[in-house]
Structures are given as structure tokens and as C-alpha cells.
N, C-alpha and C positions, 0 to 999 in steps of 0.2 A: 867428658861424660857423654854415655850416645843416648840417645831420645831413643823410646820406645812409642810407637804408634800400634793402639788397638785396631782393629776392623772389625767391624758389626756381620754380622755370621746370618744374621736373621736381617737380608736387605729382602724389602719387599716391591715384588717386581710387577710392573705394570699388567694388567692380564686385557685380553681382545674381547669385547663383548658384542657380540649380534642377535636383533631381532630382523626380522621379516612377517610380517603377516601380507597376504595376497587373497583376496577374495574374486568370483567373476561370476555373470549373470549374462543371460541370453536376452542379445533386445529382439525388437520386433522383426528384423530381418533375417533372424533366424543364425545371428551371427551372435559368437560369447567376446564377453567384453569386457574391461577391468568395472567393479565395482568399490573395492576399497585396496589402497596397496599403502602399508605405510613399514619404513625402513629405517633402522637404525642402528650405529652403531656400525663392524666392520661388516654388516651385511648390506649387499645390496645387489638389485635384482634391471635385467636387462629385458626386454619384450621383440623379440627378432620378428618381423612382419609375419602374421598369422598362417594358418594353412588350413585352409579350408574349415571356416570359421572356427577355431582353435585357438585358445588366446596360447602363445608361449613364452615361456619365463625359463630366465638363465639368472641362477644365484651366482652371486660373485664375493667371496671372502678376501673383501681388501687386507686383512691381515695377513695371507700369504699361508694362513695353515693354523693346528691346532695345538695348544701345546698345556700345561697342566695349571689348571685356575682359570682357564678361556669357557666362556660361558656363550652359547649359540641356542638359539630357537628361532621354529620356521612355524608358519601355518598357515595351508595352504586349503580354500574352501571353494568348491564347485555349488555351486547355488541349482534350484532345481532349471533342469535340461542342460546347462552350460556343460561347457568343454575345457578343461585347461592341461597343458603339460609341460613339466615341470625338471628340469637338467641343472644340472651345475656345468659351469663356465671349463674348469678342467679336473682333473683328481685332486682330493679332499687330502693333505698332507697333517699327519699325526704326528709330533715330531717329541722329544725325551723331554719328558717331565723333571721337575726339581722335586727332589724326594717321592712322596707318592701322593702329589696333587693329581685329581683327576682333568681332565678335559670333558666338557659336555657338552652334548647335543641332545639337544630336543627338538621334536616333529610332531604334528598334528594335523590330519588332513583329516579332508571331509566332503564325501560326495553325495548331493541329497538326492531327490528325486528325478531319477533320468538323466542324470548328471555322468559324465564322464573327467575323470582324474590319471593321471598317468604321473607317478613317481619315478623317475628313471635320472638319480643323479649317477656320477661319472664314478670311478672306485676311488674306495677307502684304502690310503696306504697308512700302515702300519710300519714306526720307524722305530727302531731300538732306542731302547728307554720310555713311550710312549707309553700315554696313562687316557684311556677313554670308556668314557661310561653315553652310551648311547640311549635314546628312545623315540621311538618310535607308534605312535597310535594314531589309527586309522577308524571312523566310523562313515560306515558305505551303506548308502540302502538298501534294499533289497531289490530293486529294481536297477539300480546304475551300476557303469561300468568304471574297475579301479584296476587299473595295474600299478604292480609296485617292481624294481630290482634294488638290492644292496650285494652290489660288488665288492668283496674284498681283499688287499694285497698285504699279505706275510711279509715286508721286508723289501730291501730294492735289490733282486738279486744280479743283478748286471754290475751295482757293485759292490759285489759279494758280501753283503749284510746278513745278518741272521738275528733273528732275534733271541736273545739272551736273557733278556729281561723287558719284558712285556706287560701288560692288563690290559685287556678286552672284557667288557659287560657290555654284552648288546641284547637289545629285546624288544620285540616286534609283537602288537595285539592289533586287531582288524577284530573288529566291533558290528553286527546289525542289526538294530533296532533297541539296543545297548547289550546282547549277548556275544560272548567271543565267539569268532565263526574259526581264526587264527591267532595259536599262540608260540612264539619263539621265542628262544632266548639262546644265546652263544657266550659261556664264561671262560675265560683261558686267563693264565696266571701265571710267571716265571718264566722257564726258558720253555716259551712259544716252539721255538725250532725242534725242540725233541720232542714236543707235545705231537706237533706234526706231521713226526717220523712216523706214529706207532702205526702199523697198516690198519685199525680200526678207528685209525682218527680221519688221518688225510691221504695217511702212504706215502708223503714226502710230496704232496702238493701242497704250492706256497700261493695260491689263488681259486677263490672260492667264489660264487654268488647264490640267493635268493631269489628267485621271481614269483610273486604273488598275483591270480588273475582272476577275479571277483568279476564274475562275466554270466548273464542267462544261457547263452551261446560257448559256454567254455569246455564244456562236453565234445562237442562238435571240433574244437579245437587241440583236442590230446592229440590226435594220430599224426597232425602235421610236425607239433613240435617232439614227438618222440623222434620221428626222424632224421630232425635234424641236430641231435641230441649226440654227443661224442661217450665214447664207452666209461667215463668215469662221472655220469651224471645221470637225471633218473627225473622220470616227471607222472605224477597220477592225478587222481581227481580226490578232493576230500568228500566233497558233493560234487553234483551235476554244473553246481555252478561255479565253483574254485579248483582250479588248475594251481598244482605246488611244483615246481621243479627247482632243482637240484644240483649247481655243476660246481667240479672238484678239478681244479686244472694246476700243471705245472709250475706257468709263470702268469702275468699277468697279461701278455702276448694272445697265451692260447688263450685265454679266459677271453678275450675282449674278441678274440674272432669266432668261438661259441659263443658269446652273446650277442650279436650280433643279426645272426639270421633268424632268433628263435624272437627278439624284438620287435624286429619288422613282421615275422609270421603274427605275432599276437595283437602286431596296433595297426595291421594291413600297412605296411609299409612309410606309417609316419613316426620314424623315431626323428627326434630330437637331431639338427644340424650336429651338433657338436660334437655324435658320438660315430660321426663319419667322417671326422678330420681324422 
């Protein structure tokens, strides 16, 4: 007689959950300084010696990446005058969901009065089968300075990946004084890769980013970064004081060497250590 052994079909698999909140205030030496930081979870956050009173933080995803039932939030809050900026440790790995669980992230940042924020984590790669639902809210006052970028990567094309089956919901609102000043959102669904192709989509670039620049001074700031802008990207003003651009690149190669110079133009030359290794 042979034994027959069942297997359970519905195993349920451990999922990655991270919080971060990080708060910072300006003390009397005119320097910004941690006020509340609390971590938990596979998230956790590094503070690299400051630059020129700048508190800095590097998130680090001890999980190793994203994957579908993983639950992440961050919030990140500039107190009035303080300074903070804000990177991940290295690219954000989105990796094949089990049926159509999503991966999520959530953001929340906040810069009050005079306060300076800088959002500039490293790219989002997108891996076949990957399932993410993004968010992103920002309220900036009318008065302080926020930059934001979200870098993102189609697929690892070095080894010849493509995306077949994909979900992408991403969406981005910046808020002042609780009115939307910017609203995005990016939905893609199925096979990614021919979504990509169509010349009114990407044209067959597999690398893309966002820069967001909530700035009094940002007017003043278009004519530099038009220039150093590559012919498949685009930067205007919505107002006097928000600069939107725009880049639509090959791989993720060219993408990180246009972004690069247009970072440094916009934070006078303090971007983040990490995105010069």
C-alpha cells in the first residue's frame, strides 16, 4: 500500500514590516539635531556626521528588499528652521510577489516653518513578478525648502530581465498649508516591457525619475538645470516656486549619471555620500 501525503497550498509566509519615524529641530547653535527617532521593525536608520549643520540619515532595509505582504513606512519631519536629508543605504529591491499580494510603502514628510527637507532615496528597482503600491505625502510650508527625487528601474537589464508581469501604483501629493500644490500618480499593470515600448510612453526606456523642488528661489534655479538636462527629459516651473523635472533614460546607468549633476545643482552641491559611491 503507498501513503499518500497532502501539502497545504495556502502556507502562510512570514512578511518584512518596517517603521521609521525621524523628527529634527534646530538648537541654539544654529545647528539641526535629532529630536525624536524611533525604529522598528526591518527598518532602521544610520546618521553619517552632519554637513554643515544638516542632520543626515541613511534608511537601511535589513530585510534585504520588497516583496508582496511586506508593509514599510517612514516619516520624516523638519521642525521649524531645522535641516535634515534623507537617502537610503543602496537601491530599493522589489522582488516577485506570491499571487497578487501587494508590497507597500508609505512616506510622510514634513517641513514647517524655514525648515529644510531633502528626500533623495537611491532607485526603485522593479523585478519581474513584483507587486507595489506606493505613497508618498509631503506637507511643506510656504516658506521652507523641500526637495524630493524618486528614481525608478524597469527590470535588471544587464540580466536581460524584462518585465512580463508587473503592478506599479505609485503616487505622490505635496500639500501647503493643507492645499495640493503637487499631484502624481504612475499606474502600470501586465507586461510592463511593451507598456514601455509604445513611443508615447517611454520609447523603450527602462529608467525613469521625478524631482520635486518647493523652493522661494526656484525660479532662479530653472535655467541651470535645463542645461544640464539630457534630450529625453524636461523641467518647468508649476509656480515661481516649484521646479518639476522630468528624466526618461535608457538604463539605470544613464539615469543615475543625469541625476546627478541636476542634484547637486539644486542642493548647491550637498547631495547625500551614498549617491557618490
Amino acid at each position: 500500500m503507498t501513503a499518500h501525503h497532502s501539502i497545504k497550498s495556502d502556507v502562510v509566509l512570514q512578511r518584512a514590516r518596517g517603521m521609521l519615524n525621524i523628527s529634527v529641530v534646530r538648537s541654539s547653535d544654529d545647528r539641526s539635531r535629532l529630536k525624536d527617532l524611533r525604529q522598528q521593525g526591518s527598518y532602521r536608520a544610520i546618521f553619517p556626521r552632519p554637513i554643515l549643520g544638516t542632520v543626515e540619515a541613511v534608511i537601511i532595509n535589513t530585510a534585504g528588499g520588497i516583496t508582496g505582504g511586506d508593509e514599510f513606512a517612514t516619516a520624516i519631519a523638519a521642525n521649524d528652521h531645522a535641516k535634515i536629508s534623507v537617502t537610503t543605504q543602496a537601491a530599493e529591491r522589489i522582488y516577485r510577489a506570491r499571487e497578487f499580494t501587494l508590497g507597500s510603502m508609505q512616506t510622510r514628510l514634513c517641513a514647517k516653518a524655514n525648515a529644510q527637507l531633502y528626500w533623495l532615496p537611491q532607485e526603485t528597482i522593479l523585478f519581474e513578478g513584483s507587486r507595489l503600491c506606493r505613497r508618498l505625502e509631503a506637507e511643506v510650508a510656504e516658506d521652507s525648502k523641500f526637495l524630493m527625487v524618486e528614481p525608478l528601474i524597469f527590470g535588471r537589464e544587464a540580466s536581460g530581465e524584462t518585465l512580463k508581469s508587473c503592478y506599479l501604483d505609485d503616487s505622490v501629493c505635496i500639500t501647503t498649508g493643507g492645499k495640493p500644490i503637487y499631484v502624481d500618480r504612475i499606474k502600470l499593470s501586465g507586461d510592463v516591457a511593451s507598456i514601455l515600448k509604445r513611443p508615447a510612453v517611454a520609447n523603450g526606456g527602462r529608467a525613469m525619475a521625478s524631482i520635486v523642488l518647493v523652493d522661494p528661489t526656484a525660479k532662479a534655479m530653472l535655467a541651470g538645470v535645463q542645461a544640464l538636462l539630457p534630450s529625453s527629459a524636461g523641467a518647468s516651473l508649476l509656480a515661481d516656486n516649484i521646479l518639476v523635472v522630468r528624466l526618461l533614460c535608457a538604463d539605470s546607468f544613464a539615469l543615475r549619471n543625469a541625476l546627478l549633476p541636476i542634484l547637486k545643482h539644486l542642493t548647491h552641491n550637498a547631495v547625500p555620500k551614498n549617491w557618490r559611491l
